[in-house]
VEXRO-158507 format. One line per field, with one value per residue: residue in three letters; x, y, z of N, C-alpha, C in turn; residue number from 1. Coordinates in steps of 0.2 Angstrom, whole numbers, plus 5000, padded with zeros to 4 digits. Layout:
BEGIN
res = (Ala|...)
nx = (X|...)
ny = (Y|...)
nz = (Z|...)
cax = (X|...)
cay = (Y|...)
caz = (Z|...)
cx = (X|...)
cy = (Y|...)
cz = (Z|...)
n = (NUM|...)
//
This chain:
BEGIN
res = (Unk|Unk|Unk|Unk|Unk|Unk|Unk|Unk|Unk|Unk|Unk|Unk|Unk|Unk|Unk|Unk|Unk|Unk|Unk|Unk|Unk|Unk|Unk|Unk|Unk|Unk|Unk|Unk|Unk|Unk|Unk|Unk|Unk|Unk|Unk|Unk|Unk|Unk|Unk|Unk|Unk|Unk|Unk|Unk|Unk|Unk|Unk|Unk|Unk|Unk|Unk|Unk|Unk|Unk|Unk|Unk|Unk|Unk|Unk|Unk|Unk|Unk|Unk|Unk|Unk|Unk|Unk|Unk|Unk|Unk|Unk|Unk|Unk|Unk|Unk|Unk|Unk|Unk|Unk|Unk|Unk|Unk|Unk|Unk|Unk|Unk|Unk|Unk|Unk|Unk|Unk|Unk|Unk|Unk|Unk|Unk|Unk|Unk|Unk|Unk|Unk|Unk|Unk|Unk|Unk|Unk|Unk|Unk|Unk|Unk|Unk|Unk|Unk|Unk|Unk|Unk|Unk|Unk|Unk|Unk|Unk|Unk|Unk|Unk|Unk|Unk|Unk|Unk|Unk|Unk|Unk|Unk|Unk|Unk|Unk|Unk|Unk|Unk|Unk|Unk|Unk|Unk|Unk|Unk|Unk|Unk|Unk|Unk|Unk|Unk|Unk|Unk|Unk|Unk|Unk|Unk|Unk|Unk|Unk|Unk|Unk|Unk|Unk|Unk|Unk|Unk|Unk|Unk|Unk|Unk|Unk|Unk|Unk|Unk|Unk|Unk|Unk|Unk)
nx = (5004|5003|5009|5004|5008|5008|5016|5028|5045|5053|5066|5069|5066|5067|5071|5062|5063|5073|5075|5082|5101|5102|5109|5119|5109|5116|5120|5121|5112|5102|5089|5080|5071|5073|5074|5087|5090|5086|5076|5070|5074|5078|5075|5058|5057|5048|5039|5038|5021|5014|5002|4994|4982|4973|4966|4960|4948|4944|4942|4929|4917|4916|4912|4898|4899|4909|4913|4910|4914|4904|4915|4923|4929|4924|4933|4945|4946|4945|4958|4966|4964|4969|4982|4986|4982|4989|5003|5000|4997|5011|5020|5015|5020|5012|4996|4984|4971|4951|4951|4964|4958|4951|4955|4964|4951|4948|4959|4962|4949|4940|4927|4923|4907|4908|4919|4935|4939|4949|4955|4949|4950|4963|4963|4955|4963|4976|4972|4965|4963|4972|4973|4977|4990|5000|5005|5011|5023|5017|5007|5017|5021|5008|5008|5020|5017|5011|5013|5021|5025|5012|5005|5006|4999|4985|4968|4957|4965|4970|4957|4954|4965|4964|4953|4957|4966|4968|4980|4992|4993|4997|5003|5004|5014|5021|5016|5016|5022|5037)
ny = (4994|5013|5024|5039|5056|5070|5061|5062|5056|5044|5043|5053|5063|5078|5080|5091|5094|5092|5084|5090|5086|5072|5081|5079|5085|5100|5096|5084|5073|5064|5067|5083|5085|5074|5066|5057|5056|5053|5067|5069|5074|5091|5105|5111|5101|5086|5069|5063|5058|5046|5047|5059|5069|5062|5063|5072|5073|5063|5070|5078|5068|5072|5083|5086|5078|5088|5101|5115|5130|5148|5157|5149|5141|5130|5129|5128|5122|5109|5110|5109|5096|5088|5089|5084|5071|5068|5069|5057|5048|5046|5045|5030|5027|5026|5029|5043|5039|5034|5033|5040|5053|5056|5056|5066|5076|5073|5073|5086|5092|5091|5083|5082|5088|5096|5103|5107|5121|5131|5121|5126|5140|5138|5134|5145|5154|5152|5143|5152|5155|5146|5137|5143|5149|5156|5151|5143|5139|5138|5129|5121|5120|5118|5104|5100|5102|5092|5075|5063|5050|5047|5052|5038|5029|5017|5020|5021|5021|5034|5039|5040|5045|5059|5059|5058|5067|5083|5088|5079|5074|5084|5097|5112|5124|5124|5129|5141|5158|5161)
nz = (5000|4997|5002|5007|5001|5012|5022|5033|5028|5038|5037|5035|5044|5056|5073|5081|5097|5110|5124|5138|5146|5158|5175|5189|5205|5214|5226|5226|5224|5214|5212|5216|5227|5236|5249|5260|5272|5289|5294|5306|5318|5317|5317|5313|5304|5298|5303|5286|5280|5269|5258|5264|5262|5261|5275|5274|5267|5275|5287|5285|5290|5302|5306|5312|5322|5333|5345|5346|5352|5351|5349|5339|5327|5313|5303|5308|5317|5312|5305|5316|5320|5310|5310|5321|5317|5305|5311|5322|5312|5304|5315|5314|5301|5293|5283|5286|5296|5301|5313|5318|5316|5325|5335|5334|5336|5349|5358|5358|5364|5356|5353|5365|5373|5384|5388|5395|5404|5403|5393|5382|5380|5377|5365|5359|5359|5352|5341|5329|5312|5309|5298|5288|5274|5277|5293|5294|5304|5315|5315|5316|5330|5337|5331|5338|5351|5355|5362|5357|5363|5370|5357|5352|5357|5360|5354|5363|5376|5375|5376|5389|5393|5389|5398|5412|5413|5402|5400|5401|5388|5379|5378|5384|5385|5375|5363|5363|5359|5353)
cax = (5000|5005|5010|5002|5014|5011|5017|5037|5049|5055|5075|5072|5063|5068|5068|5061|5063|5077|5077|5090|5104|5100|5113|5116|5111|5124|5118|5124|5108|5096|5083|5087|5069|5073|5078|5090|5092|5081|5077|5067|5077|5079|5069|5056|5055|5044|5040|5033|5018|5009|4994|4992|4978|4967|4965|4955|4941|4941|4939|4922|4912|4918|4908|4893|4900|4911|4906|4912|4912|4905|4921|4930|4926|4925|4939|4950|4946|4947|4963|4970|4964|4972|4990|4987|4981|4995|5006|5002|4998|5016|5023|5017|5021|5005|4992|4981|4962|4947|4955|4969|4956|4948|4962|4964|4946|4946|4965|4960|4943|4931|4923|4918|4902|4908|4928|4939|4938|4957|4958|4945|4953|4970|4961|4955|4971|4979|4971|4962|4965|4978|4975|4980|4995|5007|5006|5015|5026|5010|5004|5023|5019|5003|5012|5026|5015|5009|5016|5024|5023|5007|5000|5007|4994|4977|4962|4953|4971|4969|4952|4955|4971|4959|4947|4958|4969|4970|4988|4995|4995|4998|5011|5003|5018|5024|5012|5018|5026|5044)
cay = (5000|5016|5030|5048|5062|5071|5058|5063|5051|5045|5044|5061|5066|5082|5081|5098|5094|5089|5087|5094|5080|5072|5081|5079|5093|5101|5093|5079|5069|5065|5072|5088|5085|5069|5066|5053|5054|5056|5072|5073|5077|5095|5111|5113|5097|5080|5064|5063|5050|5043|5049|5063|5072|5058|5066|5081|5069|5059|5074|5080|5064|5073|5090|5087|5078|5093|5104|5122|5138|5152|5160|5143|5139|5123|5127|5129|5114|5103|5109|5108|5087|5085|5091|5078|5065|5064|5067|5052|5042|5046|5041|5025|5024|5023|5035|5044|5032|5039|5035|5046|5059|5055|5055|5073|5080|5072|5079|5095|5093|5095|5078|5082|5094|5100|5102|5113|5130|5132|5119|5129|5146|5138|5134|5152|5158|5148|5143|5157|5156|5141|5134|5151|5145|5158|5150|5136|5138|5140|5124|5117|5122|5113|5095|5099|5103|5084|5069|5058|5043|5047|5050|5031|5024|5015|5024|5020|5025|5040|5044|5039|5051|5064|5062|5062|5077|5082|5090|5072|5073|5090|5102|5118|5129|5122|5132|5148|5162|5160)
caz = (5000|4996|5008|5005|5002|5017|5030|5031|5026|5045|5036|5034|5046|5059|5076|5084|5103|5113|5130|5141|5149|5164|5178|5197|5208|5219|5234|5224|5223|5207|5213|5222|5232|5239|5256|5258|5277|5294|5297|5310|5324|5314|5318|5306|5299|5304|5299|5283|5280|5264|5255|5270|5258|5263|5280|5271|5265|5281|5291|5283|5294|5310|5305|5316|5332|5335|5351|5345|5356|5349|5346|5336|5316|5312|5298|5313|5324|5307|5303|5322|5319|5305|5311|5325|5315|5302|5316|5325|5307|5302|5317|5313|5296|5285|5281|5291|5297|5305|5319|5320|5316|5331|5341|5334|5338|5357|5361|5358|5368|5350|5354|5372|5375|5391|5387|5402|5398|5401|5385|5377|5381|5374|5359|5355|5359|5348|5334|5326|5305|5308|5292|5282|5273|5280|5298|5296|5312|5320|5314|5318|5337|5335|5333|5342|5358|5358|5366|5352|5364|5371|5353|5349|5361|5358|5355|5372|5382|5375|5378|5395|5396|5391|5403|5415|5412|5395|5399|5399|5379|5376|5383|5383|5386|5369|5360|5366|5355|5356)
cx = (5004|5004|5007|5007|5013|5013|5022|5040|5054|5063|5077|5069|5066|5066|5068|5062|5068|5076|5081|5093|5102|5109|5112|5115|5117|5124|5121|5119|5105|5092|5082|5078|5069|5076|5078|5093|5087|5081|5073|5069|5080|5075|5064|5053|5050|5045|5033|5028|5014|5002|4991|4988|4973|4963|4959|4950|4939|4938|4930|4917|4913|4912|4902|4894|4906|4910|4913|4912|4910|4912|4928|4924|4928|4932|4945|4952|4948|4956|4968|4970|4968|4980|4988|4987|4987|5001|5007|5001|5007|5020|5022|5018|5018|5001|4989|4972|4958|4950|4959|4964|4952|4951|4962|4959|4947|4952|4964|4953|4938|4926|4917|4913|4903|4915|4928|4938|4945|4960|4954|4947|4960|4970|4959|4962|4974|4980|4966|4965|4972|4977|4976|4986|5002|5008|5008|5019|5020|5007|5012|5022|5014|5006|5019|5024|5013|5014|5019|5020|5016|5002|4998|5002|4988|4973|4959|4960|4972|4964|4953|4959|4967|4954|4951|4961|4973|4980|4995|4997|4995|5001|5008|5007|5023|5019|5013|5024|5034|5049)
cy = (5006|5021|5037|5052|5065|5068|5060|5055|5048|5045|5051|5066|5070|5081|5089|5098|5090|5089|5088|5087|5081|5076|5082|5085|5094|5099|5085|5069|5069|5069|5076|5088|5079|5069|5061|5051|5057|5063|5078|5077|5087|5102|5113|5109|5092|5075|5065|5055|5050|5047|5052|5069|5069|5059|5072|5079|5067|5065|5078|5076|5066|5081|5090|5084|5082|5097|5111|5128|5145|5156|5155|5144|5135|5122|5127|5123|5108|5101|5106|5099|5085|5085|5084|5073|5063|5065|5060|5047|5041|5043|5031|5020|5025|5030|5035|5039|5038|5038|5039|5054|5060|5060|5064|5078|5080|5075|5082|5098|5094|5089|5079|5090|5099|5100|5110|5118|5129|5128|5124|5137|5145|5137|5139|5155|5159|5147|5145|5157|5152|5136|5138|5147|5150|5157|5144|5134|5138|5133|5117|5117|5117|5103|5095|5097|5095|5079|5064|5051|5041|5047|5039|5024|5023|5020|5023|5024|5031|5045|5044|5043|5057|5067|5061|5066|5079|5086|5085|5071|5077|5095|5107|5124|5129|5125|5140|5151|5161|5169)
cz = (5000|5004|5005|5007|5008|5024|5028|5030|5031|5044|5036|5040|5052|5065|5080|5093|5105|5120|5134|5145|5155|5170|5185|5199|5211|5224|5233|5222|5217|5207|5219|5227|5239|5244|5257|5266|5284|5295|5302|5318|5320|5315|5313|5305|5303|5300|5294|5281|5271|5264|5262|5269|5261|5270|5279|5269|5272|5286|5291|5288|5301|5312|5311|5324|5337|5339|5349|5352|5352|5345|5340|5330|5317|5307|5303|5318|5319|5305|5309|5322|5316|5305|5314|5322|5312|5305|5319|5320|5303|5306|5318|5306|5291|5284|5284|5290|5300|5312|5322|5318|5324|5337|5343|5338|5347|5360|5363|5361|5363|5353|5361|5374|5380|5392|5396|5399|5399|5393|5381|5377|5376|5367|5355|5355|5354|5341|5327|5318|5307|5304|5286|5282|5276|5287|5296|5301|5318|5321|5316|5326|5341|5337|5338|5350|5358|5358|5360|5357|5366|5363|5350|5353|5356|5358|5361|5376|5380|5376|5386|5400|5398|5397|5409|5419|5406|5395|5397|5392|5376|5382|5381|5382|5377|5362|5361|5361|5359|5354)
n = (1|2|3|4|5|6|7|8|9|10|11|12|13|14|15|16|17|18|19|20|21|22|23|24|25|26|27|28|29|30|31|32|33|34|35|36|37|38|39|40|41|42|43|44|45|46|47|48|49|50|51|52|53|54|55|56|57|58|59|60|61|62|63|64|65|66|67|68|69|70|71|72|73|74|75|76|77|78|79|80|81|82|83|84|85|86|87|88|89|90|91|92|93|94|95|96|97|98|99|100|101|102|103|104|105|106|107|108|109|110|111|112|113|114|115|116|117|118|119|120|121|122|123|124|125|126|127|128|129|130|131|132|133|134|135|136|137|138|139|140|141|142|143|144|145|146|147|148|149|150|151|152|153|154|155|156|157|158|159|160|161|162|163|164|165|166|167|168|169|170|171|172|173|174|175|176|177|178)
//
């Protein structure tokens, strides 16, 4: 079968696009966002987990058993869970579960209808438009204030902490402008 004049002749054919050679960055890695050593003993940084987006769907089933205060927005109490959450879903590894969102709401007193005013006061304080993307250290303070070990607990030993004395899983003074 014949060829129709305009298809090119591929022996002659021009290529218009080259792409540039692969070279290393200057950090000396391939790929200059990779991180190739632990770094979360480092100020600033944590542990990163898996598919920690999924945390921003799951959050949504929590909307209604949330006990606000006048003064709290829900975008604020959501975002405060979801630090927690993929905090304590990264330290163990996986991506975050309704669980870990749990965990987040009842730390931070959203769960419980009749929370301490002292949590509820540290809460206004605190985190007022802390899911705006220019508070980041604001949201570093956030995970920092809480218990690693005490995140790594069961669900039940955690409500239990909470109720009774939510300080046990959260460091209050570690929220404090430095």
């Amino acid at each position: 079968m014949a060829v129709p004049r305009y298809v090119p002749n591929p022996v002659r054919q021009i290529k218009h696009y080259r792409s540039a050679k692969k070279t290393n960055h200057e950090s000396g890695v391939f790929r200059p966002a990779e991180v190739l050593e632990n770094q979360s003993e480092r100020s600033g940084t944590g542990n990163p987990g898996p598919d920690q987006g999924f945390a921003l769907l799951l959050v949504k089933a929590f909307k209604d058993l949330v006990s606000l205060s006048p003064k709290e927005k829900w975008a604020d109490a959501s975002e405060v869970a979801v630090i927690t959450a993929l905090k304590r879903a990264s330290l163990y590894g996986r991506a975050p579960c309704h669980y870990d969102l749990e965990v987040g709401f009842r730390v931070w007193g959203y769960l419980d209808p009749d929370p301490d005013p002292e949590l509820v006061d540290l809460r206004i304080n605190h985190f007022p438009h802390i899911g705006s993307s220019h508070n980041y250290l604001k949201r570093r303070k956030v995970a920092d204030a809480l218990s690693s070990s005490k995140l790594c607990q069961s669900l039940e030993m955690i409500r239990q902490s909470y109720e009774s004395d939510w300080r046990i899983l959260i460091n209050p003074t570690g929220l404090q402008e430095s």
